[in-house]
N, C-alpha and C positions, 0 to 999 in steps of 0.2 A: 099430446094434441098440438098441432099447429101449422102450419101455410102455407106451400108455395104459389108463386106466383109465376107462370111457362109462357114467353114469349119467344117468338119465332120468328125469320126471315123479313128482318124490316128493311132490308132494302132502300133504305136512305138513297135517295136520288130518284126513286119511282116510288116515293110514298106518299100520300093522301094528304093531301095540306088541310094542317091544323088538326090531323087524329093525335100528331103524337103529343100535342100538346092535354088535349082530353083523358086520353092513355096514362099521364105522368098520375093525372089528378087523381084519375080510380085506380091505378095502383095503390096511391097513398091514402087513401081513404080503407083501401083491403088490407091492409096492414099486414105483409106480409112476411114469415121469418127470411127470407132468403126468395129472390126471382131470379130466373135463369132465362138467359136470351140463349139459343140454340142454334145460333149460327148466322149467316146471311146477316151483318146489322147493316151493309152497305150494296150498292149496286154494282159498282165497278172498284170500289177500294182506293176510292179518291178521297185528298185530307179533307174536302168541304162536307163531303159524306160521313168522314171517320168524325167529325168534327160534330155534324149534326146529331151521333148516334152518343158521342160522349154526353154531349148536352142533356141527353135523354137518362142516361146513366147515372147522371149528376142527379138530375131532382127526381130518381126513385129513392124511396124509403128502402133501411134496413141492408142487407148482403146481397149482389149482385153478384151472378157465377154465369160471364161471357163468356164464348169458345168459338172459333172462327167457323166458317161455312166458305164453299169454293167461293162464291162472290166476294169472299174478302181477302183474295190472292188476287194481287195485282197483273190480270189476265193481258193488259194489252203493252204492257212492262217486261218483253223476256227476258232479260237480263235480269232484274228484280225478285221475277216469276222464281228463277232459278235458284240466285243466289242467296238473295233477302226476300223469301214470300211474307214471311210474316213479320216483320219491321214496324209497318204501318199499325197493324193490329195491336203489335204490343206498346206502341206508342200512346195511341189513342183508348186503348179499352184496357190492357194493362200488361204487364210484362210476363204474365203466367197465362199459359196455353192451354192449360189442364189443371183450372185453379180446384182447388177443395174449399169449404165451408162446411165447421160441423158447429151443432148447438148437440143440447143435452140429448136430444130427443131426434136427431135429424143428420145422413152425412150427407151432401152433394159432389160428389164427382164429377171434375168434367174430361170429356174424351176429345182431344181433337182428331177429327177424320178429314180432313180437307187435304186433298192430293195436290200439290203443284205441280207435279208432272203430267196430269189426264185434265179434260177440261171441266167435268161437274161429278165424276161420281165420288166417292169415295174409299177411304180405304184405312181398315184397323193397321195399326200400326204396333207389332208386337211388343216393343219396350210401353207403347203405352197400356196394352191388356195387363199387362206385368207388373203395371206400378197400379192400377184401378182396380185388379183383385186382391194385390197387397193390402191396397188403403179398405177395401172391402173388409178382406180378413181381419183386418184390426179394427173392425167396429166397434165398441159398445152395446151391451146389452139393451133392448129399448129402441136403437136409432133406428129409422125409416130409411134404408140406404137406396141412394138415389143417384142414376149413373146418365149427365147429358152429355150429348152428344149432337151434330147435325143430322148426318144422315141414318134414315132407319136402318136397322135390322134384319127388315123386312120388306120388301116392296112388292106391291102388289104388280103384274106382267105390265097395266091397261096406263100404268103412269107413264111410260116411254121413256124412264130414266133406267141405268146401268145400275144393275144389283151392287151395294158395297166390296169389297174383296178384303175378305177375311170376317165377314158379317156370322159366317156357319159357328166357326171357330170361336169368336168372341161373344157369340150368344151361349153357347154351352158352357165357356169357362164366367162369364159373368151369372148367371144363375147359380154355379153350383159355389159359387164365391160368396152369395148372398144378398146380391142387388135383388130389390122387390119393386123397383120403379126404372124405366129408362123414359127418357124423355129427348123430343128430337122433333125435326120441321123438314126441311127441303123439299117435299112433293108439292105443297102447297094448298093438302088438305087434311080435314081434320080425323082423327082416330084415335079410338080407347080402349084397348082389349089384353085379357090374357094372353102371353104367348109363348110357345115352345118350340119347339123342332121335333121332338121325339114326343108322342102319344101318353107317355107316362112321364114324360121331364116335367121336372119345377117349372111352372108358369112364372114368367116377370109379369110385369104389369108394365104395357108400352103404351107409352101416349104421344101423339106427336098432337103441334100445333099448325094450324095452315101457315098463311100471313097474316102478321099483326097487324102492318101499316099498308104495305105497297100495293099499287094501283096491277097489280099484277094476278088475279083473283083465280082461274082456270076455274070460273065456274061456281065457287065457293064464296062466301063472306070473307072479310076481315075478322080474327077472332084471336084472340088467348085462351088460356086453361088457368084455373084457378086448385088448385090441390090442394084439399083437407084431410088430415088422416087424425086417428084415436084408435087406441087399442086393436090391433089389427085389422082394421075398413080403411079402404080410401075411398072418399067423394071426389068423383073429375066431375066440374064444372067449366062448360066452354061459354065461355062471352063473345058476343059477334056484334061488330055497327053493320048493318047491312044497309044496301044501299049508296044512300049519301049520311046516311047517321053521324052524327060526328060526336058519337059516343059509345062506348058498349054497354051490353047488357046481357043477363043471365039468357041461353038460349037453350042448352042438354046439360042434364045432371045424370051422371051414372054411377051407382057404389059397388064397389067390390071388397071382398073378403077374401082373408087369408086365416081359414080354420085351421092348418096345419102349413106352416114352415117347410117343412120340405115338399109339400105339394105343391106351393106357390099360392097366386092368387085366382079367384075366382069370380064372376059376375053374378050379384044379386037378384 
């Protein structure tokens, strides 16, 4: 039994003055084993943004499992872009790209998909499938294995964003490796479902987050995901301030089961 905590696409520099101070508070109040920011924590991947997003990093409670998002490739930097993209990143949020966190009951994997060479889509990166089905395959009996990343796996046609490349690939080898969670943002709206590629394939269970903080909404709230699992169920709970709120609160609660391990998961 136990917590995560899924934040998404804060975009420090376009974010909602005084949510993420509110954000710090109910996280630590949710007490969570491990929260995972999934990408985007900056707008253009400047140090007053990297700075602002540490801040935020500091006063969560418990294991915090970052992983970069195109916004946090220094876009207007080609030089930088090319040579050193992720410099800033590992300065500021920490020196591992594709950090792990496991507890007894829980692993977290993180995936970096952020392309320096394309301007926002992204792209599996085959030594990192390689080392995330590894750490997969050597799970523990028991753990909830859990694979973030920014960009989905999936994208629905109506978002106007560029399919991932190598998304096909890395969804069949992350299933049959044993991931029952992916978790991820960049569209900048929210979703929770079973999903496969194949009609009879192992279901993961994908959740992505919208936006946490940024004034950048396409339509949606501000929100997070809140993930509780026990004995094969997971509960997504999505938290949203709408409006002008400047705080969150419970808005969809969805449970899923996994009756059988190799079927995957399934919606209640």
């Amino acid at each position: 039994m136990g917590r995560i905590v899924h934040l998404s696409d804060l975009h420090f520099g376009r974010d909602r003055p005084g949510l993420a101070s509110a954000l710090a508070a109910q996280v630590r109040d949710l007490a969570p084993q491990v929260t995972v920011i999934s990408g985007d924590l900056t707008q253009r991947a400047l140090r007053g943004q990297y700075a602002a997003a540490a801040r935020l990093i500091a006063a969560l409670p418990g294991a915090v499992v970052g992983i970069p998002g195109n916004h946090d490739l220094p876009l207007w930097n080609p030089l930088a872009r090319l040579a050193w993209p992720f410099a800033a990143f590992r300065r500021w949020i920490g020196p591992e790209l594709e950090p792990m966190v496991e507890t007894a009951d829980l692993q977290v994997i993180g995936m970096n998909t952020a392309d320096p060479f394309v301007w926002q889509a992204g792209r599996v990166r085959r030594a990192s499938l390689v080392r995330a089905c590894a750490r997969l395959k050597a799970a523990r009996p028991g753990q909830l294995q859990v694979v973030a990343m920014h960009h989905p796996l999936d994208q629905p046609p109506q978002s106007g964003k560029a399919a991932m490349t190598g998304a096909r690939a890395a969804t069949v080898a992350l299933a049959a490796a044993g991931a029952d969670v992916v978790l991820c943002g960049h569209l900048h709206q929210w979703a929770a479902a079973p999903y496969a590629i194949e009609e009879n394939g192992r279901r993961m269970l994908c959740v992505q987050a919208g936006t946490t903080l940024s004034t950048r909404l396409r339509g949606e709230e501000n929100d997070f995901n809140v993930i509780d699992w026990q004995a094969g169920t997971v509960t997504v709970t999505r938290w949203a301030a709408p409006g002008n709120a400047q705080h969150f609160a419970p808005a969809q609660r969805f449970v899923f089961h996994q009756p059988e391990v190799a079927a995957g998961w399934q919606a209640q």
